[in-house]
C-alpha positions in Angstrom: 0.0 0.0 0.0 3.2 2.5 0.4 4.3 2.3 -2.7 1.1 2.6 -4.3 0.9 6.5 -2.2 4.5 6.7 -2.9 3.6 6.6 -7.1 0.9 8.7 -6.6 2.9 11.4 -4.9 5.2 10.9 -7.7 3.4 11.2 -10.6 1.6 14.0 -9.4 4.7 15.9 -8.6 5.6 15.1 -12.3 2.6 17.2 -13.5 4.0 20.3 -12.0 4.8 22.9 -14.8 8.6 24.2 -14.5 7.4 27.7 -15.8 4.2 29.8 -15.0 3.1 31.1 -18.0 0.7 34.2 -18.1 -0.8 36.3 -20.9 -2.7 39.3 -21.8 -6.3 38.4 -22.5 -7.5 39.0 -25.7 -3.6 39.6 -27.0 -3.1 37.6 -30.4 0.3 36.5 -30.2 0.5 34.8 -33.9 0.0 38.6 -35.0 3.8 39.2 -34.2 6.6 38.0 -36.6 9.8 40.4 -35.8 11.2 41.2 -32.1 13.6 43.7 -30.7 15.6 43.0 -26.9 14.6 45.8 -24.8 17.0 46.7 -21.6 15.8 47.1 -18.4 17.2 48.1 -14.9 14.4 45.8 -12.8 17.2 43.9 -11.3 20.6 44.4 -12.7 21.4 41.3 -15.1 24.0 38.7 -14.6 26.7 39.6 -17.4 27.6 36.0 -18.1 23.8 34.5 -17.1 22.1 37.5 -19.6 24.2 36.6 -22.5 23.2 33.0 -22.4 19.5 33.9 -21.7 19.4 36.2 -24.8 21.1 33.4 -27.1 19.1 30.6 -26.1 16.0 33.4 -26.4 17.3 34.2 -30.1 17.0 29.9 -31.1 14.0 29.8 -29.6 12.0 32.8 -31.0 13.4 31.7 -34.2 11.7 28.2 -33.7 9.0 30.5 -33.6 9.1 32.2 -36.6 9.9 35.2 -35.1 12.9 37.2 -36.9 15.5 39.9 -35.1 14.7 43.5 -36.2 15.8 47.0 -35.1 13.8 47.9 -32.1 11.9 50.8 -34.2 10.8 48.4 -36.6 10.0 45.6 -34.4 6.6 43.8 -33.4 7.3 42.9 -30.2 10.3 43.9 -27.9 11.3 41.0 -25.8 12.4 41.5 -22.2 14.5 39.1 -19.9 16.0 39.3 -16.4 16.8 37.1 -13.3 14.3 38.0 -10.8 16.5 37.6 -7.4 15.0 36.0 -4.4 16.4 35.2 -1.1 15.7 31.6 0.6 16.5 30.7 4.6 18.2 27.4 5.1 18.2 26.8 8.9 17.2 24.3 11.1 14.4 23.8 12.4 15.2 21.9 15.3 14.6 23.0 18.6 15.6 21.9 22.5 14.1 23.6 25.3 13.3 23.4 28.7 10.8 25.1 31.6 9.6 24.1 34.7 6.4 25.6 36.1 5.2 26.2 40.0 2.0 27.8 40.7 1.2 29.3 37.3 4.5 30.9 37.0 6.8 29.1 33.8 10.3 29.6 33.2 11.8 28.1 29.8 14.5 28.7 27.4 15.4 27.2 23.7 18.4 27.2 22.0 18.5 29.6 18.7 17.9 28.3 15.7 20.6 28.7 13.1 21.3 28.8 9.5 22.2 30.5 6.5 20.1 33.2 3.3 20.7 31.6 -0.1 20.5 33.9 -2.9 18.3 32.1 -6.4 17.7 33.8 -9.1 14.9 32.6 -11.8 14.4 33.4 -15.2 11.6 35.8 -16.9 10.4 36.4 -19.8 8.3 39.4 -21.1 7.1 39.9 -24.7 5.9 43.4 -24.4 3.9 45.4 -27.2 5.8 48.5 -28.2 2.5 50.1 -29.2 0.8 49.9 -25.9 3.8 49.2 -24.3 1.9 46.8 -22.0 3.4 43.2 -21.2 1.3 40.7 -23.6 3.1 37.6 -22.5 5.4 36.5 -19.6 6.7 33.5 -18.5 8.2 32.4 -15.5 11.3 29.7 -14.4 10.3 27.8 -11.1 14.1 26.2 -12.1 16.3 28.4 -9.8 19.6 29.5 -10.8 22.9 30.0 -7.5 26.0 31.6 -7.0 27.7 28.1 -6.9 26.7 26.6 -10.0 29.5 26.0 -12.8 29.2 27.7 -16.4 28.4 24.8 -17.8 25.1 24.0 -15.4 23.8 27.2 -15.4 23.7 27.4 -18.9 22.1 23.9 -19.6 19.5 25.3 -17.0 19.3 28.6 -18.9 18.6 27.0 -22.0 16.1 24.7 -20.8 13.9 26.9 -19.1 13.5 29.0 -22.3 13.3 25.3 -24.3 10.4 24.9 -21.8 9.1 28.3 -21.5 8.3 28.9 -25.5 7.1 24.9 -25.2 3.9 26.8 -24.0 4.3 29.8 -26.3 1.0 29.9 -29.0 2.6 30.0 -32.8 
């Protein structure tokens, strides 16, 4: 019987999307066929981590049918960064002690420890230059650290747009 809850589990932790994907309602994405990168200061780009999110954003927009134009001339303007998030890794284990004597409690517990871990994930924004509203965006749940070798982070990199424009209509 516990490994008939234990493939449940399983399988429905399979059917978890890696990106969130939101859109515009109403927007016609098919209607765009050229795109421009756009810069932004939302939070300031990883050098090495932008220039492997814009090539693997270039294949994949081309799978597309979507071709590279000036940024006047474009359909779309196409706006990545690494959205920075900070996560606590400490225990949770606690000892503690107290006595109590007429309704009157003395205790103490020892502190917890541990250490802030700094992720960064990947979005995506198509944005309309006309309205200059965001028509499409997706979202990494893959997370990207500091301690990751080139060679990782760029397989993750590439993946999550792979995975990302999976879901894109067109």
């Amino acid at each position: 019987m516990r490994w008939f809850f234990l493939s449940i589990s399983l399988l429905l932790g399979a059917c978890v999307s890696p990106v969130v994907i939101d859109s515009q309602e109403g927007a016609s994405l098919n209607q765009y066929r050229s795109y421009a990168f756009v810069e932004q200061n939302e939070d300031q780009p990883r050098a090495l981590d932008d220039q492997r999110a814009r090539s693997a954003l270039k294949t994949a927009l081309a799978e597309k049918g979507l071709n590279p134009a000036t940024s006047a001339q474009a359909d779309v303007h196409v706006r990545h960064f690494f959205k920075r998030e900070q996560r606590y890794d400490g225990s949770v284990f606690q000892f503690g002690f107290g006595f109590s004597r007429n309704n009157v409690g003395v205790g103490t517990t020892t502190p917890v420890e541990g250490d802030i871990t700094e992720e960064y994930k990947l979005v995506v924004q198509m944005v309309d230059p006309a309205s200059n509203n965001v028509v499409w965006q997706a979202t990494s749940r893959d997370r990207l650290y500091d301690e990751m070798s080139s060679e990782r982070r760029s397989e993750r990199i590439r993946k999550a747009v792979d995975e990302m424009f999976q879901r894109y209509p067109g």
